[in-house]
C-alpha positions as CSV (number, residue, x, y, z in Angstrom):
1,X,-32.9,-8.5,13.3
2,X,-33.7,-4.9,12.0
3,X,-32.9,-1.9,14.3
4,X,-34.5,1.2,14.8
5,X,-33.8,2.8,11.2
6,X,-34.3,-0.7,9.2
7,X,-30.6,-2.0,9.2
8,X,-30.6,-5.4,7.7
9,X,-27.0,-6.8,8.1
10,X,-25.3,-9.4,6.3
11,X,-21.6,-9.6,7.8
12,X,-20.4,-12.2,5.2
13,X,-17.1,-10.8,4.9
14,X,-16.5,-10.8,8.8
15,X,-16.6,-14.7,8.1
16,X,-13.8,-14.8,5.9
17,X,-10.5,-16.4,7.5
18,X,-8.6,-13.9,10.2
19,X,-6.0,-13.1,7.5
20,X,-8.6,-11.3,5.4
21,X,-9.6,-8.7,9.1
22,X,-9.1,-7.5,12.2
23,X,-12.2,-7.7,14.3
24,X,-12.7,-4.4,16.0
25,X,-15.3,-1.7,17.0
26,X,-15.3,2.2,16.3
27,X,-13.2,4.1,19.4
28,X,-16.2,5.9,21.6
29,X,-16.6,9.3,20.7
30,X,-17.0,12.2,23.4
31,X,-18.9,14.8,21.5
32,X,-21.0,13.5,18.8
33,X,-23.0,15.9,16.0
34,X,-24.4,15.2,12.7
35,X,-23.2,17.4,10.0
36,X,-25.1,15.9,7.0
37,X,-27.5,13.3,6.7
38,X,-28.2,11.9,2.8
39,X,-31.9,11.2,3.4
40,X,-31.7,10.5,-0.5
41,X,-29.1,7.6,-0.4
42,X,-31.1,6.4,2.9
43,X,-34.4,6.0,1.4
44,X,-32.4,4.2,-1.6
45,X,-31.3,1.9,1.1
46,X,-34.9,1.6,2.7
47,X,-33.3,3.1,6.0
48,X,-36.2,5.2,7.7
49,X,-34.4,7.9,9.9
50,X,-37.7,10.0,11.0
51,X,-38.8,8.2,13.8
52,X,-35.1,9.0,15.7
53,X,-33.7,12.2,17.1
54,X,-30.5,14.3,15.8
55,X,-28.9,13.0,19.2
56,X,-29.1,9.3,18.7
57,X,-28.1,9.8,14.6
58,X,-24.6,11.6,15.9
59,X,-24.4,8.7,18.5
60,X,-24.9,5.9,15.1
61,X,-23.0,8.1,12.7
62,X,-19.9,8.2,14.9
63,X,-19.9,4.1,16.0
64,X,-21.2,4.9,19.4
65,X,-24.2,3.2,19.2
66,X,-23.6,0.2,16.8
67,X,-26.4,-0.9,14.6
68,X,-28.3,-4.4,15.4
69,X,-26.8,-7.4,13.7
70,X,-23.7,-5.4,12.6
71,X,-20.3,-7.2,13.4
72,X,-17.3,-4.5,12.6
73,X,-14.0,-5.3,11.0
74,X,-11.2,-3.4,9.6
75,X,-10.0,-4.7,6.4
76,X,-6.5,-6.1,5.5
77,X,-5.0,-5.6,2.0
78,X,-2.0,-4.3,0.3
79,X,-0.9,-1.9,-2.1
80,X,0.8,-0.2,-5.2
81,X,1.4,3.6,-3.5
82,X,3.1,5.4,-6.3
83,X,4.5,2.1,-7.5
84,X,5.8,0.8,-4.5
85,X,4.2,-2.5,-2.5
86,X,3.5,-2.1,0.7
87,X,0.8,-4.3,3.3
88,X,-2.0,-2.0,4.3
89,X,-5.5,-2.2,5.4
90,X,-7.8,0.1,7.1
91,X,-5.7,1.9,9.3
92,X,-8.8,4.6,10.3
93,X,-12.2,2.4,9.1
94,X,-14.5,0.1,10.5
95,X,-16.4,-1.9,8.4
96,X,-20.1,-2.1,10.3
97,X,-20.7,-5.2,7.5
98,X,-23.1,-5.4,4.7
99,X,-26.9,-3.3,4.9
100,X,-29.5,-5.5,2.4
101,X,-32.0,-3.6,1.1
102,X,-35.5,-4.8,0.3
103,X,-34.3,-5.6,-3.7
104,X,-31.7,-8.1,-2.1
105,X,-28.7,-5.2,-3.0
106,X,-25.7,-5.4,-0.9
107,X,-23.9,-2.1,0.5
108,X,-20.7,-2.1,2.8
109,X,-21.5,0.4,5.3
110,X,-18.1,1.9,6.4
111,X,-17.3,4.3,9.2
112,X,-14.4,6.3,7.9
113,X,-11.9,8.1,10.5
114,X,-13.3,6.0,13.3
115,X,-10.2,4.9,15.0
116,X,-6.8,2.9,15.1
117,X,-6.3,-0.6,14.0
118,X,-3.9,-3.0,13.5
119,X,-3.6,-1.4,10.4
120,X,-3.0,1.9,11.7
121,X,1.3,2.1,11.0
122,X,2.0,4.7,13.5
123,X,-1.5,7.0,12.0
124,X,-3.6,8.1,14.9
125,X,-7.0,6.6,13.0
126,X,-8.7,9.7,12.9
127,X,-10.0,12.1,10.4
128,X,-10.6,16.1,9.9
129,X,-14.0,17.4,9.3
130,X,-12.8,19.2,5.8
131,X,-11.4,16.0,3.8
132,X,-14.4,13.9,5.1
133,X,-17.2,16.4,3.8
134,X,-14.7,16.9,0.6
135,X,-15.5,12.9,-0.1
136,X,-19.2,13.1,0.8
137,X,-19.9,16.7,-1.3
138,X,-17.5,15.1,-4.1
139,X,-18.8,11.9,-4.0
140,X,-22.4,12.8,-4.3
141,X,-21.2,15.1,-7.3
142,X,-19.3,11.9,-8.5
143,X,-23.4,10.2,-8.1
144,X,-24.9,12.7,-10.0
145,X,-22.7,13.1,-13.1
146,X,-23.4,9.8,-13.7
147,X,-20.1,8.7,-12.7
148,X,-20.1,5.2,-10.5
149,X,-18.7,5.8,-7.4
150,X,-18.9,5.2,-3.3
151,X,-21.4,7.5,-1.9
152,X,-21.5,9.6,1.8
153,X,-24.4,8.7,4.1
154,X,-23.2,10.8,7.0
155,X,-20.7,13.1,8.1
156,X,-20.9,13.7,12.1
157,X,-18.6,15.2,14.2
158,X,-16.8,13.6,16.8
159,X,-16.1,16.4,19.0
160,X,-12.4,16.2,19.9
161,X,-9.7,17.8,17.6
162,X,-7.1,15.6,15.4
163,X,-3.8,17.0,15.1
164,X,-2.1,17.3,11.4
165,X,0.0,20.5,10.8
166,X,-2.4,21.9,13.5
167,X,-5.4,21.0,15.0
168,X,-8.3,20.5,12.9
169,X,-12.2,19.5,14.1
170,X,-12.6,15.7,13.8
171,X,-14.9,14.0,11.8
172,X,-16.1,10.6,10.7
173,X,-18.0,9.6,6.9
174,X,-20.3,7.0,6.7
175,X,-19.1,5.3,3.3
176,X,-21.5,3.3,1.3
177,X,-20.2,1.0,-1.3
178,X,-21.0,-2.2,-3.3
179,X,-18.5,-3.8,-1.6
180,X,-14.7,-2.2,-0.4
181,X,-12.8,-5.3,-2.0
182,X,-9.7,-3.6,-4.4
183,X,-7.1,-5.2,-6.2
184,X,-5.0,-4.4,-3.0
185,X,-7.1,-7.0,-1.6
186,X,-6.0,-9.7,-3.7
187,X,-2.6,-8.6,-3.3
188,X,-2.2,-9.0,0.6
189,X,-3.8,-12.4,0.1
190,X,-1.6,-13.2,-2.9
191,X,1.2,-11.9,-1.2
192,X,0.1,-14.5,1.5
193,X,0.8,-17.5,-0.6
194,X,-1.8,-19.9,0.0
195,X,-3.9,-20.7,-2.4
196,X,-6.5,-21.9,-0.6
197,X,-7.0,-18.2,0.8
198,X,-7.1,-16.7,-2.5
199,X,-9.3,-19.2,-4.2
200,X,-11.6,-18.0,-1.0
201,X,-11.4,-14.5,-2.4
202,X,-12.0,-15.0,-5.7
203,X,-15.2,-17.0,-5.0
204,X,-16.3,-14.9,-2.3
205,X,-15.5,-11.5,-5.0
206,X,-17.7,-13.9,-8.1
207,X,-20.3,-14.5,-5.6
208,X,-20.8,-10.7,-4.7
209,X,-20.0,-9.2,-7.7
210,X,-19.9,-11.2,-11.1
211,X,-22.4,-14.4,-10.2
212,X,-23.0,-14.9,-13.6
213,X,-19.4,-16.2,-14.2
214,X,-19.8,-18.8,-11.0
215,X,-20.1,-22.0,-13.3
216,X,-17.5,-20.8,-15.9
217,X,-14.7,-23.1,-17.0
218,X,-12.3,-20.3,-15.9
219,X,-13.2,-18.6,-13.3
220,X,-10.1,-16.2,-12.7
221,X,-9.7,-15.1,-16.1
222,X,-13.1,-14.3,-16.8
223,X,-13.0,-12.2,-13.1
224,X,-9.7,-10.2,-15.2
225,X,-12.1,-10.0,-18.0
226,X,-14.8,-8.5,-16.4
227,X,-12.9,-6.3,-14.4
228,X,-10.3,-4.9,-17.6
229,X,-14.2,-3.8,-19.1
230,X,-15.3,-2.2,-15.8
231,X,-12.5,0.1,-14.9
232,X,-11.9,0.8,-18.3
233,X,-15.6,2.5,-18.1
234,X,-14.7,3.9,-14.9
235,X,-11.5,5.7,-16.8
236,X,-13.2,6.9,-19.3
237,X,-15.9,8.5,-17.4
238,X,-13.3,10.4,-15.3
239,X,-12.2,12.1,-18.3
240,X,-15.0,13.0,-19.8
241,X,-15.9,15.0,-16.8
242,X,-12.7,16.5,-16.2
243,X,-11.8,14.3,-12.6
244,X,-8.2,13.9,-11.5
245,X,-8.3,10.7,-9.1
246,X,-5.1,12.1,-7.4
247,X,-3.9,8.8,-6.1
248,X,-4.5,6.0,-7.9
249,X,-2.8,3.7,-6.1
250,X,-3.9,0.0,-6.4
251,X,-5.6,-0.2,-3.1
252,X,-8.3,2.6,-4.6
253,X,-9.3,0.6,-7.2
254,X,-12.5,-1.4,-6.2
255,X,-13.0,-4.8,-8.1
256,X,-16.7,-3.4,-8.2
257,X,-15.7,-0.7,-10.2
258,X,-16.4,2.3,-8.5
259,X,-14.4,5.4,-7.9
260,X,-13.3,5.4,-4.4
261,X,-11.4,7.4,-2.1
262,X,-11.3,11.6,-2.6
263,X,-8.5,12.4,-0.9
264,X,-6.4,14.7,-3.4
265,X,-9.0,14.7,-6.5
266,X,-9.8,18.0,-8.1
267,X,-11.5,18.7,-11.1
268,X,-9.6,20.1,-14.2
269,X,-10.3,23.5,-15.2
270,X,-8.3,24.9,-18.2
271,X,-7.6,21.9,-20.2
272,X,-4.0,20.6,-19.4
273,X,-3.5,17.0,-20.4
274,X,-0.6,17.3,-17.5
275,X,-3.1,18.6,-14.7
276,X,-2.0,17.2,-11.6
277,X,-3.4,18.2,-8.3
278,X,-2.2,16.9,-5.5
279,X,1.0,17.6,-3.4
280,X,2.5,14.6,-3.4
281,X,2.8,13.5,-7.0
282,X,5.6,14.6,-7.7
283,X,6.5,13.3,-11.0
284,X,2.9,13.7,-12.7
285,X,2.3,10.1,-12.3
286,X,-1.5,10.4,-11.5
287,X,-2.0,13.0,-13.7
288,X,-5.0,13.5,-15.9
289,X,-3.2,12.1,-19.2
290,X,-1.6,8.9,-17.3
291,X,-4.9,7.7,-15.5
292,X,-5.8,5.5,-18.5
293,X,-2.0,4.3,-18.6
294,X,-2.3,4.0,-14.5
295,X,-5.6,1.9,-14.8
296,X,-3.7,-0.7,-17.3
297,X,-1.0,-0.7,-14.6
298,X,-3.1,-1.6,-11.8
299,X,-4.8,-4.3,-13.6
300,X,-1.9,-5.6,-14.4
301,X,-0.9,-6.5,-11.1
302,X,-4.4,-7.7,-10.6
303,X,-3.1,-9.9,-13.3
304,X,-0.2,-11.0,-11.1
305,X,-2.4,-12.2,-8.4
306,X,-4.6,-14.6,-10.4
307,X,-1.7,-16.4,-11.8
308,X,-2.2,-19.5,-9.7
309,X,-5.6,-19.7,-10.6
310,X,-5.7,-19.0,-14.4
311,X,-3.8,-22.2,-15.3
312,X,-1.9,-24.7,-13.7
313,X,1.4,-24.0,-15.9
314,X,2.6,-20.7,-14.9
315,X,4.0,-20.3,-18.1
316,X,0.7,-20.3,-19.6
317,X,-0.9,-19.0,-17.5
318,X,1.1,-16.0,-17.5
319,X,1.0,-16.0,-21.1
320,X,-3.0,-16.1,-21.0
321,X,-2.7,-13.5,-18.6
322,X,-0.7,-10.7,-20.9
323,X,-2.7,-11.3,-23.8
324,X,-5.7,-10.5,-21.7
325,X,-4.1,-7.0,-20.4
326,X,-2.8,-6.2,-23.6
327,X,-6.9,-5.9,-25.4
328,X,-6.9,-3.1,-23.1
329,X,-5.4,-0.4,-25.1
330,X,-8.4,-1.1,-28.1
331,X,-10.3,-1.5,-25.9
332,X,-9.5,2.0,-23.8
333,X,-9.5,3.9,-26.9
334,X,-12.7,2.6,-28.4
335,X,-14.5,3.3,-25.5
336,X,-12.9,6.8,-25.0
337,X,-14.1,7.6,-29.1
338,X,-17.6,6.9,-28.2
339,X,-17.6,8.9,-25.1
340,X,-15.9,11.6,-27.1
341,X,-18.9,11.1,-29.5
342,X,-21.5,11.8,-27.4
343,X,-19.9,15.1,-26.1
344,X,-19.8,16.2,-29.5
345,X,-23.4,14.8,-30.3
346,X,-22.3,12.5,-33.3
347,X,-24.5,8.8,-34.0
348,X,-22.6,7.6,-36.2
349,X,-18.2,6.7,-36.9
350,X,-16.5,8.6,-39.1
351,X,-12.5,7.7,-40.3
352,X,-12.2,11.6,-39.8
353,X,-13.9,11.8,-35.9
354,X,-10.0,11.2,-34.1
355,X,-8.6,14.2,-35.6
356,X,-11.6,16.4,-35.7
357,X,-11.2,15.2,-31.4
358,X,-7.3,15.9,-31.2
359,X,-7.9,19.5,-33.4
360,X,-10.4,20.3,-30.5
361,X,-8.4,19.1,-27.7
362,X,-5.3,20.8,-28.7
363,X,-6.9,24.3,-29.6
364,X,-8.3,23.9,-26.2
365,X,-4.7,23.0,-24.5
366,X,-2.8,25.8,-26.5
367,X,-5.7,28.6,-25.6
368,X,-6.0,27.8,-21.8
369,X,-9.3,27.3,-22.2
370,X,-11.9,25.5,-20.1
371,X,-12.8,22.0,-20.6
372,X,-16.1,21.7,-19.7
373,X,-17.1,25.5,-20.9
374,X,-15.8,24.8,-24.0
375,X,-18.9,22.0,-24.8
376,X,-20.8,24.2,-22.8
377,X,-20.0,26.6,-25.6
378,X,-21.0,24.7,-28.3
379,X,-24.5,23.7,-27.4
380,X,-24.8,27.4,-26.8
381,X,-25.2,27.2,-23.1
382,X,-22.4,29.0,-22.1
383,X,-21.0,31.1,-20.5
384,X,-19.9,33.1,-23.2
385,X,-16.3,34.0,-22.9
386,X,-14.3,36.0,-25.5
387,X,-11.8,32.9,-26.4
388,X,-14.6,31.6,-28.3
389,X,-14.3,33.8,-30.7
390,X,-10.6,32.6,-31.8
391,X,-10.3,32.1,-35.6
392,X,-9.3,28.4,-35.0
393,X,-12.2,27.5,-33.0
394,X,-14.8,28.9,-35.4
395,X,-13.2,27.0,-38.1
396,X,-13.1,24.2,-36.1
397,X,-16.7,24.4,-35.1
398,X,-17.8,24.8,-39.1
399,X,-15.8,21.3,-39.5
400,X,-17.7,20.3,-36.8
401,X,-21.0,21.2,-37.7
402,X,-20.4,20.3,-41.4
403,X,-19.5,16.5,-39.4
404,X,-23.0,16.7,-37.8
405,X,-24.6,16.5,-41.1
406,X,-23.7,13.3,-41.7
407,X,-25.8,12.2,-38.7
408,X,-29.1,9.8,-39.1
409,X,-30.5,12.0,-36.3
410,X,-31.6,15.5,-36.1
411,X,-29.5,18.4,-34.9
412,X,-31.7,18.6,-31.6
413,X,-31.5,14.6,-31.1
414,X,-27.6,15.4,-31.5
415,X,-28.1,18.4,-28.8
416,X,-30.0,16.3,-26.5
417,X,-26.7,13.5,-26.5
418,X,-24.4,16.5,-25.5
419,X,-26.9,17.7,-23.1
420,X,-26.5,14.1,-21.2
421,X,-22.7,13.9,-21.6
422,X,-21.7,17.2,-21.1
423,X,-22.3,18.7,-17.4
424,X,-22.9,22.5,-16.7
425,X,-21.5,22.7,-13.1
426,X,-18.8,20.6,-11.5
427,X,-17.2,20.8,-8.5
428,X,-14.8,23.7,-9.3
429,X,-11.8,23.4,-7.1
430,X,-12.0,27.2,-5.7
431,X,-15.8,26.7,-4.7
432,X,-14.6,23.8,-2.9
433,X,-12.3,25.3,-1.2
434,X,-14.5,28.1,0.1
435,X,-17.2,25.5,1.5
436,X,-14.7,24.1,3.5
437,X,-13.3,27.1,4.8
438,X,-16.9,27.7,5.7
439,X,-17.6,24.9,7.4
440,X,-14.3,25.1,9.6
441,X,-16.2,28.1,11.4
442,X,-19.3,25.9,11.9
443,X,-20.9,27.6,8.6
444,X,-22.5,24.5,6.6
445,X,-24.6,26.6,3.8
446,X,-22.1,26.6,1.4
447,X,-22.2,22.6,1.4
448,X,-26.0,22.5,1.4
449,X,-26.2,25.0,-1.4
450,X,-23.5,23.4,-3.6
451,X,-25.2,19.9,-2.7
452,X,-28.0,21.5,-3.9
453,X,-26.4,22.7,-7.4
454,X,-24.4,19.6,-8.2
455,X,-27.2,17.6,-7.9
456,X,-28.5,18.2,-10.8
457,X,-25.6,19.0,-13.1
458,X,-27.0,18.4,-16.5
459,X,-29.6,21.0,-16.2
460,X,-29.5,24.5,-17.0
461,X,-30.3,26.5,-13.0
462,X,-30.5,30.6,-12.6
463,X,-28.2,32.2,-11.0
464,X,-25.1,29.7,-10.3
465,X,-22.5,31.1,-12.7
466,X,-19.7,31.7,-10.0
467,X,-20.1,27.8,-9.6
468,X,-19.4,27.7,-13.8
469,X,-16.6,30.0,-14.2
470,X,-13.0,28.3,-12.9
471,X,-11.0,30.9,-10.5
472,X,-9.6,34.1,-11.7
473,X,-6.5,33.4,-9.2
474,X,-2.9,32.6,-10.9
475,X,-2.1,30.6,-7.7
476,X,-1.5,26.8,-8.6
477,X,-4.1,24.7,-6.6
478,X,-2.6,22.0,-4.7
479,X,-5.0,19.2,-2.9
480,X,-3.8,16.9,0.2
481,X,-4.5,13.4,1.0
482,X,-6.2,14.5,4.5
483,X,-4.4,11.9,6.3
């Protein structure tokens, strides 16, 4: 049965065994008031929200008033944090269950900050209104870069203040995902150790995700298989665009492949292979050079989990299972060349391409200059910035230009490649910053406005070259998980 705004829920994961969920509904809400509404992800969804008022969207968008057919559920699953195991789940989300759209898509709607759980370990289940519209603004960036990732349907506030160093406005994101199932899932079950359970997950993950591997011989390893490919896209997209995950901890890696979870991700300015953000990595372990190193990691305890059902003989199985992890690395760094190709407009391989990348990379590194203004640079879109006229880098651009020759294309067809690989604006880190300080004081045109600008990232727009230019300050930015 639809409600009001055209829910359609399927709540196929609320019928999984109890190990897999809690069942439990969103903590009512005193003071409910919609922030941001994404009527563009809601018409994508074939929600209709016209025919109901601000009030009763707060009252939805909080877990107030819970959709028709919905059946909530926090999630149980484990984790990798920082290399250490630990059983998790969602210790401040309710899964409402799964919105089906008119194309038979599937979407995990999640409330996010919506209360304790069993899962909760001491937290209070609740989240601040600045790290919840960081993840939507981020997220939709994330969208429109072309990057796959959860999206933000909502962000409401709830009315009543959460305390963290001090107290802070609370808030609650509506999440939308393909599904919310991450390795960390498979490791709480694995760590379970009935096999019946994880069998269950692995079909129920197939049937969701990969149907076209339901009849195959072997089931589990083609799941690894899949999954190796999918996050090894999802890597190389974050460093294309500059993104610094922040935490990539097992339980943020979806088994659909999407990036999830913005707690401390920033964006790399000057080009650091080193960058690292956020305040609790102490020893670089997330940082922007490690996330393809991080990703092989992870999947390799996704590895771990499917032992059981790869082959009967662990042995073997564990033999299959390394062989599998290990076409990573050629695999990584073939996909990373292409991508690499298409910022620097090139159609065709060359044996020369990997140094001509690593000459441009390092100039970049050893000059401090900015990553994604330096390809701005070269297809001449700015902003112009006296670095650019270093001896090295016009020597380097003549070897590149001399390497675009060689192309079957024509120099624009090259241009137009760049054009779709390269963005203009990202989220810098200090214009992030000052939205959220904005909105703190109940000032939300900052968000709209750089909602407005990131949406379309690809495209040259007047005006917007304080949301090009990285910070003048000398004071090392630091992001927090928000929790």
């Amino acid at each position: 049965m639809k409600s009001d705004i055209n829910w359609n829920f399927d709540n196929s994961y609320s019928k999984l065994p109890e190990a897999f969920k809690e069942n439990i509904k969103p903590l009512f809400v005193k003071s409910p008031k919609l922030i941001i509404l994404n009527k563009e992800l809601g018409r994508k969804l074939n929600l209709n929200f016209s025919d109901i008022n601000e009030k009763e969207l707060s009252e939805i968008f909080v877990g107030n008033k819970l959709p028709t057919g919905s059946k909530s559920i926090a999630q149980a699953y484990a984790g990798h944090q920082f290399g250490h195991f630990v059983m998790l789940g969602d210790g401040r989300a309710t899964l409402l269950g799964e919105h089906v759209t008119k194309n038979k898509e599937k979407y995990d709607i999640q409330l996010k900050g919506s209360g304790k759980t069993a899962f909760s370990r001491n937290g209070d289940g609740r989240a601040a209104l600045g790290p919840m519209l960081r993840e939507y603004v981020i997220s939709e960036a994330m969208n429109s870069l072309k990057v796959p990732t959860t999206r933000g349907l909502a962000v409401a506030k709830t009315g009543e203040d959460v305390i963290r160093e001090k107290a802070l406005q609370g808030a609650i994101l509506t999440r939308v995902a393909s599904s919310h199932i991450r390795v960390g899932t498979f490791q709480y079950i694995s760590a379970r150790q009935n096999l019946k359970e994880l069998k269950m997950l692995l079909d129920y993950t197939i049937d969701r995700h990969y149907p076209e591997i339901k009849n195959s011989k072997n089931k589990a390893l083609d799941l690894l298989s899949r999954l190796i490919e999918k996050q090894c896209d999802l890597v190389v997209n974050w460093m294309r665009v500059g993104f610094i995950h922040g935490v990539m901890n097992t339980d943020n890696m979806t088994i659909s492949g999407e990036t999830i979870d913005y707690g401390p991700c920033a964006f790399m300015d000057v080009y650091d292979p080193k960058t690292v953000f956020s305040s609790i990595d102490k020893t670089g372990r997330y940082a922007y050079c490690n996330q393809p190193l991080i990703t092989k990691w992870n999947l390799s305890r996704f590895a771990e989990c499917l032992i059981p059902l790869i082959d009967e003989n662990k042995d073997k199985a564990i033999e299959i299972a390394t062989q599998k992890i290990n076409s990573f690395d050629k695999l990584y760094e073939e996909k990373w060349m292409k991508m690499m190709r298409n910022k620097l407009g090139l159609s065709e391989t060359d044996d020369n391409d990997k140094s001509l990348f690593i000459d441009l990379l390092s100039w970049m590194h050893i000059n401090k200059a900015d990553y994604t203004n330096t390809f701005c640079q070269l297809m001449k879109l700015g902003p112009t910035e006296i670095i650019y006229n270093d001896k090295e880098f016009i020597n380097w651009k003549k070897r590149w230009l001399k390497r675009i020759s060689i192309n079957k294309i024509s120099f624009e067809d090259s241009i137009k490649i760049m054009r779709n690989n390269n963005p203009l604006v990202i989220p810098r880190n200090h214009k992030i910053e000052e939205m959220l300080e904005s909105a703190e004081q109940n000032d939300f045109r900052l968000i709209h406005k750089m909602l407005k600008i990131l949406s379309t990232p690809y495209t040259e727009q007047e005006n917007i070259i304080d949301y090009r230019l990285a910070s003048s300050s000398k004071k090392k930015y630091k992001t927090f998980c928000g929790t």
